[in-house]
DRENGU-463149 format. One record per residue (C-alpha): residue number from 1; residue in three letters; x negated, y negated, z. Coordinates in steps of 0.001 Angstrom, whole numbers. Each point is the difference from the previous one (the first is absolute). Layout:
BEGIN
LOGU   i  aa    east   north      up
LOGU NUM ALA       X       Y       Z
...
This chain:
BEGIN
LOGU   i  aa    east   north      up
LOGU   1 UNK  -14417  -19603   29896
LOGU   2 UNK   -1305    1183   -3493
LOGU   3 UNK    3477    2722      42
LOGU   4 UNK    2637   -2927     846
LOGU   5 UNK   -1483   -2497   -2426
LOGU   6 UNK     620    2841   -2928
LOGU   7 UNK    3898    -601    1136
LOGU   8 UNK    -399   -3805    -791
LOGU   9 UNK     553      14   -3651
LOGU  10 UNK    2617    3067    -289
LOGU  11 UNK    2017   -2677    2833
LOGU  12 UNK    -387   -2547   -2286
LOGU  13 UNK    1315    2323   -2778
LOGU  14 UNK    3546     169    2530
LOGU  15 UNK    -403   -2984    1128
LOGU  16 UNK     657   -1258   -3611
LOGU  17 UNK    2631    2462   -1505
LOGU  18 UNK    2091    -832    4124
LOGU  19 UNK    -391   -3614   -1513
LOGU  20 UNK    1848     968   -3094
LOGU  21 UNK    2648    2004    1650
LOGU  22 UNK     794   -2819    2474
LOGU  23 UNK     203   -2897   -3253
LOGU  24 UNK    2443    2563   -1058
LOGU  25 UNK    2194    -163    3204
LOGU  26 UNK    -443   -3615     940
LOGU  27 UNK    1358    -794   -4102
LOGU  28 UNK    2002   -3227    1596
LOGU  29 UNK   -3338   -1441    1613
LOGU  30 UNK   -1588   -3380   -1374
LOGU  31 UNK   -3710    1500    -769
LOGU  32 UNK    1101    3765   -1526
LOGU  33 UNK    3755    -283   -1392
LOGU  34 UNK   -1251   -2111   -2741
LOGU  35 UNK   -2968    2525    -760
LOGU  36 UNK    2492    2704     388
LOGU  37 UNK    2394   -1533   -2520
LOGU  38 UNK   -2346    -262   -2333
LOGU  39 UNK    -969    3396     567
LOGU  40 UNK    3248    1596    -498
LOGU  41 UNK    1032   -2192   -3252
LOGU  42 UNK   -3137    1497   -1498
LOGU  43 UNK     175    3330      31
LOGU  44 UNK    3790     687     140
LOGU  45 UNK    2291   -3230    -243
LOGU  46 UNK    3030    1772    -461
LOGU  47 UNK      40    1092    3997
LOGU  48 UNK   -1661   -2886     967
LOGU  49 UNK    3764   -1563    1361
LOGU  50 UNK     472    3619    1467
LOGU  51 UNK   -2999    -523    1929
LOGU  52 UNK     944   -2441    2288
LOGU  53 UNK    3210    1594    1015
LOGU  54 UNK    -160    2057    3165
LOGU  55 UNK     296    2536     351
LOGU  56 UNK   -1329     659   -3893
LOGU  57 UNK   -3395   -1820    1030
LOGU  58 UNK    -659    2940    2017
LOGU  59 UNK     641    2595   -2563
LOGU  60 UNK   -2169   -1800   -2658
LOGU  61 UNK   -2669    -936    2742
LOGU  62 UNK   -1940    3260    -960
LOGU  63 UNK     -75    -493   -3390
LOGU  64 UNK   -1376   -3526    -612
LOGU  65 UNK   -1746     128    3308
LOGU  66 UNK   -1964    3149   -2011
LOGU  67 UNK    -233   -1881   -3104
LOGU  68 UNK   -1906   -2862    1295
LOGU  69 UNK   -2433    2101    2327
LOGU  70 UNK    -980    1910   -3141
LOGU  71 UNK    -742   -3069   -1633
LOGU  72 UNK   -1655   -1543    3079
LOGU  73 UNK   -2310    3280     260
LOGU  74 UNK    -867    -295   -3354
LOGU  75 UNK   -2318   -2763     731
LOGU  76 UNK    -369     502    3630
LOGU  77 UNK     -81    3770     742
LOGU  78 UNK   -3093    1350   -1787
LOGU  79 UNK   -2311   -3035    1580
LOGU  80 UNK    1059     498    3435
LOGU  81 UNK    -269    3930    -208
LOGU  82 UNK   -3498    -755   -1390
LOGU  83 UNK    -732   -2288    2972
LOGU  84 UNK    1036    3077    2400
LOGU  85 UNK   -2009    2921   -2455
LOGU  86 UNK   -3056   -2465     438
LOGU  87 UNK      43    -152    4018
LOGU  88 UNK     391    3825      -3
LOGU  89 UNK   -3136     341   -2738
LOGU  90 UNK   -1914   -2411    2784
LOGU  91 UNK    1070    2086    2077
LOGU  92 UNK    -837    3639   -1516
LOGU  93 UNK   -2995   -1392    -174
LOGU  94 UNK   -1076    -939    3196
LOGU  95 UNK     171   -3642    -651
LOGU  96 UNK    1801   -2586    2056
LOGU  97 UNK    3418    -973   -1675
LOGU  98 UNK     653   -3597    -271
LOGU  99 UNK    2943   -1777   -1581
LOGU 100 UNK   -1149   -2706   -1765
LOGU 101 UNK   -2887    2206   -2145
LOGU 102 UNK    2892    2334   -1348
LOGU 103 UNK    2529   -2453    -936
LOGU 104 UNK   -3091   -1570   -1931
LOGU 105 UNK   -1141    3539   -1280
LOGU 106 UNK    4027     640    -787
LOGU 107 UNK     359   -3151   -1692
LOGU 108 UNK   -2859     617   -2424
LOGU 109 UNK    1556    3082   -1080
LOGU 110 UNK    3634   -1550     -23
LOGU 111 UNK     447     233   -3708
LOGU 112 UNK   -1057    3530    -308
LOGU 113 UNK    2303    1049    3570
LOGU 114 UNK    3112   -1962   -1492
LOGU 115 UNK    -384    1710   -3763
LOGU 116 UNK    -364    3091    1569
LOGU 117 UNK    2746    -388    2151
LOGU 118 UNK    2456   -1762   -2011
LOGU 119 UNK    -210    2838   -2869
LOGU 120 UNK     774    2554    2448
LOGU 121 UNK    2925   -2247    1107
LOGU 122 UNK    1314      28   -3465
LOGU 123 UNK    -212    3527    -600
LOGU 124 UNK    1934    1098    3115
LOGU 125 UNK    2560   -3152    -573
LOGU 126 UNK     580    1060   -3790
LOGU 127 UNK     646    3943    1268
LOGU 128 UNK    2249    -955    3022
LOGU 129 UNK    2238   -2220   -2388
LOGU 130 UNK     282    2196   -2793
LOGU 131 UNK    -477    3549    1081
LOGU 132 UNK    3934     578     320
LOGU 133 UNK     380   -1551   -3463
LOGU 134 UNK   -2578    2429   -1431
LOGU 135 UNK    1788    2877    1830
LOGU 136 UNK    3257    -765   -1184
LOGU 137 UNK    -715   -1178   -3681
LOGU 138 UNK   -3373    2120   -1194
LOGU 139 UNK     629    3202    1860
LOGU 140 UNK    3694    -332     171
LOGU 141 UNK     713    1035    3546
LOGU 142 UNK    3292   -2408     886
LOGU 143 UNK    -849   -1120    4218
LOGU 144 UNK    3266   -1937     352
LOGU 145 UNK    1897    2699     334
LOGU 146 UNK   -2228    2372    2495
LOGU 147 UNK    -786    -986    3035
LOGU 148 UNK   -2457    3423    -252
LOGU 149 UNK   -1808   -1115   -3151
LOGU 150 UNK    -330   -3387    1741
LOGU 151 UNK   -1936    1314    2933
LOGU 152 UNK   -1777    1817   -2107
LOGU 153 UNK   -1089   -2780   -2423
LOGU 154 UNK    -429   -2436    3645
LOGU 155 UNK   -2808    3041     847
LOGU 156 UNK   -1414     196   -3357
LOGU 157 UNK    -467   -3720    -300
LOGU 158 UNK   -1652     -76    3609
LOGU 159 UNK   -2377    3202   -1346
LOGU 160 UNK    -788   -2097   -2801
LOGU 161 UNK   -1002   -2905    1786
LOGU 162 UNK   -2499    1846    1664
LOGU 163 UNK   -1654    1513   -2494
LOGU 164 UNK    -251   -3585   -1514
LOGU 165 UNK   -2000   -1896    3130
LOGU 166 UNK   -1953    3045     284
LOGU 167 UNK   -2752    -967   -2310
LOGU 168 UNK     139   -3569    1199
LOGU 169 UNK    -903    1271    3249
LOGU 170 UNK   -3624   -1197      20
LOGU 171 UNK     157   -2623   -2313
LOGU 172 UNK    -280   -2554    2563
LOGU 173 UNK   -2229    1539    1870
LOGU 174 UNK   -2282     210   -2653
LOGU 175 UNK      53   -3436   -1093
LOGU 176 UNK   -1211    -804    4084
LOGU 177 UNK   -2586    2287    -320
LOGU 178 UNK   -1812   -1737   -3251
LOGU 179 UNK    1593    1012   -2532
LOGU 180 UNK    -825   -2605   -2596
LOGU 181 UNK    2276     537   -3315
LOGU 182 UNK    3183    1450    -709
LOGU 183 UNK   -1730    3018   -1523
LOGU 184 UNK   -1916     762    3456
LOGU 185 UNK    3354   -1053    1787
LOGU 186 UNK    1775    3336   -1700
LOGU 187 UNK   -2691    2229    -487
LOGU 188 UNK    -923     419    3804
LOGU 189 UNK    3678    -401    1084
LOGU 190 UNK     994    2577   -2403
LOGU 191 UNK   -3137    2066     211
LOGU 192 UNK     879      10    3602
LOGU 193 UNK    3450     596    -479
LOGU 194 UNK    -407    3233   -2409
LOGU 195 UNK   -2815    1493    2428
LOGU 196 UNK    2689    -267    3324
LOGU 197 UNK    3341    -327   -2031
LOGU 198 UNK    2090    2297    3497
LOGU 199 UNK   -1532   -3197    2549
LOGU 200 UNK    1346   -2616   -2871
LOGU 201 UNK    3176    1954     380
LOGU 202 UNK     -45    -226    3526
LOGU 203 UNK   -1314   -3311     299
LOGU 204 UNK    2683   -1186   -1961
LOGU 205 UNK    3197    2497    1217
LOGU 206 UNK    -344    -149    3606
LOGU 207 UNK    -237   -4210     340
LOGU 208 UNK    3155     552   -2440
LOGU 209 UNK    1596    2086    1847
LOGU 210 UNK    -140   -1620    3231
LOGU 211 UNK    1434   -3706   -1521
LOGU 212 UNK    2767    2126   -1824
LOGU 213 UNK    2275    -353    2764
LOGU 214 UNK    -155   -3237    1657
LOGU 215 UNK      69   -1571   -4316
LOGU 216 UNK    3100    2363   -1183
LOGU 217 UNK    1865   -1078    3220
LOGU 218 UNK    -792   -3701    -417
LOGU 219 UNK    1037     615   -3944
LOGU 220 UNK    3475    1152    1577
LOGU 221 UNK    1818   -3848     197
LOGU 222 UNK    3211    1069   -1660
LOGU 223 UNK     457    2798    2274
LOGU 224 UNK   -1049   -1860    3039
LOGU 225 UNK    1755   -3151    -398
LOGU 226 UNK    2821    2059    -844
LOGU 227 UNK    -580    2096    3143
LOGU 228 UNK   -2057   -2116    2505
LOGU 229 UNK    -888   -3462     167
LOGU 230 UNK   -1284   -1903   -3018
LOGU 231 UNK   -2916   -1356    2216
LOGU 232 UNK   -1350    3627     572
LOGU 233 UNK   -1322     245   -3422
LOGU 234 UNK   -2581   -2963     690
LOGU 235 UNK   -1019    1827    3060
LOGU 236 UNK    -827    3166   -2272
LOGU 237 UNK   -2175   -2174   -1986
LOGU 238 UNK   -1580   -1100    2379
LOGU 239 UNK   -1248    3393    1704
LOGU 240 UNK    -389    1434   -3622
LOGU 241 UNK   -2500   -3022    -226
LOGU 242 UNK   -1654    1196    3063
LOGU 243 UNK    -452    3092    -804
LOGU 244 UNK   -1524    -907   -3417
LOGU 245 UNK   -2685   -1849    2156
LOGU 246 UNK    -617    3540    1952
LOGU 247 UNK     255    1910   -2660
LOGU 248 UNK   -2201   -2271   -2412
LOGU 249 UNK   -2573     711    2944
LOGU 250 UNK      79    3539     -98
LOGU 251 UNK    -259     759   -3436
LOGU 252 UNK   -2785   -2712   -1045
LOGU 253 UNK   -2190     966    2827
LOGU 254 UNK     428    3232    -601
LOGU 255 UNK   -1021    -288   -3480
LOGU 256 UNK   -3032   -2413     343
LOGU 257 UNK   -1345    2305    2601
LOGU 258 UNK     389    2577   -2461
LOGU 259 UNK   -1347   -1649   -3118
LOGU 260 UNK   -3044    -890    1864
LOGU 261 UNK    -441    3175    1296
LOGU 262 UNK    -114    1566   -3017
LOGU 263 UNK   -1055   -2763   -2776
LOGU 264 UNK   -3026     405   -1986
């Protein structure tokens, strides 16, 4: 029972961004279209008509389905990651794991989770929308044009994004295990990050690896509205969504485990 219950809050985690994904397909319903609506007219009103025409729903669907999960886990994410980190520390350490205490230990530390979180949000939201802008106007390479120095930028900007979470690796670990202040937040994730940097790698890579596939395909809508049928891209969502949960499962408690293994 203590190894299912760590599942609970990771569910919840899909549970909430399937939510999202079906206000996004049900936009004509009474209780989501107006959310939806709003939604859309926020962040980009000039395709908010576009939207609701099908099958162009289906080719935006990814991208303002995306948009308001990353704003949703900006608030959300962290905690319930946090809730899971403190079963598995329970857990590690021989303890029963019980719900209710680490949503109330996770909720203490909710400020310090979300910061941490929402900074390494930014940073990898900043790169991903300008990296091809930098490319093409600092360095000078022109991407339209080559499909070769596209890939190649596509790789880059995936290489990049690793090396970015890496050092966030621990953070929230960290914070679970007692760390009380920002300062003690980054020195032992960092500490433990420069000490093991080839497991951060891999702690990051192979999670990233793995979700690469089911997320580029479900990123595809042009081609597979074009190709297939519009509705297939919400079905890609929706596994990519699932295997975030798995994924999110693997990598966390794989790097609790190891934090505590090897934390001072």
């Amino acid at each position: 029972m203590g190894r299912v219950i760590l599942w609970l809050p990771l569910l919840i985690y899909g549970f909430l961004a399937f939510g999202i994904a079906l206000m996004h397909y049900h936009i004509f319903s009474p209780a989501a279209g107006p959310i939806v609506a709003a939604w859309v007219n926020l962040i980009k009103p000039d395709l908010a008509n576009l939207f609701y025409h099908y099958p162009v729903h289906f080719e935006m669907f990814p991208f303002f389905f995306g948009n308001a999960r990353l704003a949703v886990g900006v608030i959300t994410e962290a905690f319930l990651f946090g809730v899971f980190i403190d079963l598995m520390i329970a857990l590690y350490r021989g303890q029963r794991p019980a719900l209710a205490v680490s949503f109330g230990h996770a909720l203490r530390r909710y400020f310090s989770l979300t910061v941490v979180w929402a900074v390494l949000i930014a940073v990898l939201y900043v790169v991903n929308l300008y990296f091809n802008d930098f490319i093409e106007n600092v360095i000078g390479f022109t991407l339209k044009a080559s499909p070769r120095r596209q890939l190649a930028a596509s790789v880059a900007l995936r290489g990049l994004t690793v090396l970015i979470y890496m050092p966030f690796v621990f953070m929230l670990p960290s914070i679970m295990a007692g760390a009380a202040s920002f300062g003690e937040i980054i020195r032992r994730a960092l500490g433990m990050f420069t000490r093991h940097p080839f497991v951060a790698f891999g702690l990051v890579l192979i999670p990233y690896l793995i979700g690469l596939l089911p997320n580029w395909a479900a990123s595809q809508s042009s081609n597979i509205v074009a190709n297939f049928f519009p509705e297939l891209v919400f079905c890609l969502v929706v596994i990519s969504i699932a295997v975030d949960v798995i994924i999110n499962f693997i990598f966390l408690g794989t790097s609790v485990k190891f934090y505590m293994d090897r934390s001072d």
